[in-house]
N, C-alpha and C positions, 0 to 999 in steps of 0.2 A: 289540862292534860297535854303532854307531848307525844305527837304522834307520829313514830320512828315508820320513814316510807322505807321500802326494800331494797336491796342493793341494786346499781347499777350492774347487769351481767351481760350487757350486751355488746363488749368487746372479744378480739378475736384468739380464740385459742394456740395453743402452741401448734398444735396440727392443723390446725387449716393455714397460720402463716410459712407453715412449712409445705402445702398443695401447693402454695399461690405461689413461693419461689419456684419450684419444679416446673410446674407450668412456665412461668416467666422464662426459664434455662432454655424448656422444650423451643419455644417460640421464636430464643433470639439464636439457636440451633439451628431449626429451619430457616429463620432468615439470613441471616451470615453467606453460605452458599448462593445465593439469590441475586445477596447485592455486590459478589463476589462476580459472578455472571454478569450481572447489569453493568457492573463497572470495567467488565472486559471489554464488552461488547460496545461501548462507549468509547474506552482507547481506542478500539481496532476501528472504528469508523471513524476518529481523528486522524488516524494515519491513514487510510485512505485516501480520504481528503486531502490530508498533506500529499500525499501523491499526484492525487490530478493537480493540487495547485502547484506543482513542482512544474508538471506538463505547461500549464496554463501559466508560468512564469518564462519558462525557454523561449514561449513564443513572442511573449510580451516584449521582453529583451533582446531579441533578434531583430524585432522591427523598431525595436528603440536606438539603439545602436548599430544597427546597418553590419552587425556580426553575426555569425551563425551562430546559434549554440544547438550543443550536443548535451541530452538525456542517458547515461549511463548506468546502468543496471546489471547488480549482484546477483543473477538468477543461475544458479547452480544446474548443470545442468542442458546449459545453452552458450552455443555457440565453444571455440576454444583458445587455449591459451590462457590469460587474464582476463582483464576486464575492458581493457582498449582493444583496439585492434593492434598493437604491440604490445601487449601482455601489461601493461602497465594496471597495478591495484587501483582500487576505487578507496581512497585515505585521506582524513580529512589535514588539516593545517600541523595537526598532535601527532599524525602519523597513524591513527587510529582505523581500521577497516570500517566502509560504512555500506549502506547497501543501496542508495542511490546519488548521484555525484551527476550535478550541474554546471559544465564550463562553457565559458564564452569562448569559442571558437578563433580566435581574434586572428589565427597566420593562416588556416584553414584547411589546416591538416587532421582532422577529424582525429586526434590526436590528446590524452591530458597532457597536459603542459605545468607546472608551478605558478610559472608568472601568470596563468591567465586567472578572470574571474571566477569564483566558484561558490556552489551552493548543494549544502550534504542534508541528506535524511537518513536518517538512523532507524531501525525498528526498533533495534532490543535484543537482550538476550535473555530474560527474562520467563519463565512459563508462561505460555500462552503468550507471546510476543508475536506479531504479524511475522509472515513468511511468506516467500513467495511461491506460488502454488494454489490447490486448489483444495478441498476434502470433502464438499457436499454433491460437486456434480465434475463432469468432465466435460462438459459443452462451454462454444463459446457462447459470450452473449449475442444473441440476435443482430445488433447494430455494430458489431466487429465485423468491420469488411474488410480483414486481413485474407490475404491467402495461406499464410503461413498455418500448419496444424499447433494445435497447443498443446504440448506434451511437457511443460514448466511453467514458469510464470509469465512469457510475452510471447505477443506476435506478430511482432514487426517482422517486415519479409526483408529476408536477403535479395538483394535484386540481382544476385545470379541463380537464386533457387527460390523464387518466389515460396514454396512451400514448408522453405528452411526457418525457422525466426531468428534474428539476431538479438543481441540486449543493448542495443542504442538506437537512439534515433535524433537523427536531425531536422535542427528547425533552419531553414532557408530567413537570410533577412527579410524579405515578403510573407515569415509567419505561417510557411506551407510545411509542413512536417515532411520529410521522405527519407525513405531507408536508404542503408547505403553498406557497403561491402566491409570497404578498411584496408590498409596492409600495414608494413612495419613503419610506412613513413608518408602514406598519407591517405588519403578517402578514397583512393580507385575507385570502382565504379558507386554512383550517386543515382539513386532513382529519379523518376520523373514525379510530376505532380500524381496525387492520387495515392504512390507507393507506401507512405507513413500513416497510413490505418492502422490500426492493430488496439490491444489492450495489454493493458499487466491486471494478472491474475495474482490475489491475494488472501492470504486465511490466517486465520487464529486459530485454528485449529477446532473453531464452531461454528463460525461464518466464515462464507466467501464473499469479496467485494473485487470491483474491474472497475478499475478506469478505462474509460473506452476512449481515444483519440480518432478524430474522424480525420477524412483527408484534406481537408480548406483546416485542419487546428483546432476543432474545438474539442472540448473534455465535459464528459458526463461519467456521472459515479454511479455506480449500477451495483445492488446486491441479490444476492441469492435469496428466496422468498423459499424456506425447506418443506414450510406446509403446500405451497403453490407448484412445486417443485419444477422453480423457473425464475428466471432473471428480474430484477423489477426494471422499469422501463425508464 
């Protein structure tokens, strides 16, 4: 005798392969935003970085070459005129506006020049592109011993208004950072050592990060901790 076994019925109906897509949509829904967040928040602490390595290159190069260089910054907001102290834009090789502009100092007129060496960083234009500024707190970090108030993105002091900030700063071939005034044709007054403390403040518009610049040159990368609601160390 042949003995017919019962049908296999234990595949998936039309309705539950159509839960398990729903589900699946819901999930990669919620996650999409996430990893949209995650990968912001990643940019914006590369350019950060890129930032203090910008700082932690001027000074490298200053004592490499026995030239000053100057640190120049697109901070909207601070200081007047342009972006030199002769109004001169901060523009890469294309012509292109950028938002920070490293030149070798080479005749020593605190001055961009063409001929000289130079090195740009870009944020973006982008949503959610870095900017300078601040949006989770208005304090500076701790370890910024600038005198300058921070009411934009820097706070390198004018060393005729110590509590003014300017948006450059120079590095001395000895790799000591200090502020300095500027005019239409050359670096008038130059601070002493000490004077090139300060930070640039920075946000995505979800985080804040600070390169902090001490007075002897070094650079440390500092973020805003919004649950701690305070600078990390």
């Amino acid at each position: 005798m042949v003995r017919k076994h019962p049908a296999n019925n234990e595949g998936f109906t039309l309705i539950e392969i159509m839960i398990v897509i729903a589900i699946t949509g819901v999930m990669i829904g919620m996650s999409v935003p996430r990893m949209s967040a995650w990968r912001a928040r990643l940019d914006a602490r590369a350019t950060a970085r890129a930032m203090g390595d910008m700082l932690h290159a001027a000074r490298t190069q200053a004592i490499r070459t026995g030239d000053q260089h100057i640190v120049y910054l697109r901070v909207p907001g601070v200081g007047t005129g342009g972006d030199d102290p002769n109004g001169t834009p901060l523009w890469d090789v294309q012509g292109d506006e950028v938002d920070v502009l490293m030149s070798r100092d080479s005749n020593g007129d605190c001055l961009i020049d063409n001929a000289e060496t130079q090195a740009v960083l870009t944020f973006g234009d982008n949503p959610g592109a870095m900017v300078f500024g601040l949006t989770n707190t208005t304090n500076k970090v701790p370890s910024d011993m600038s005198t300058a108030t921070l009411t934009a993105g820097a706070t390198f002091a004018d060393p005729n208004n110590t509590a003014t900030a300017t948006r450059w700063i120079l590095f001395r071939p000895d790799g000591i950072p200090v502020g300095f005034t500027g005019d239409s044709t050359s670096c008038a007054r130059v601070g002493s050592t000490g004077s090139g403390a300060g930070g640039i403040y920075m946000t995505n518009g979800i985080d804040d990060f600070a390169p902090v610049l001490t007075a002897l040159g070094g650079v440390r990368l500092h973020f805003f901790d919004i649950n701690a609601n305070g600078w990390t160390n």
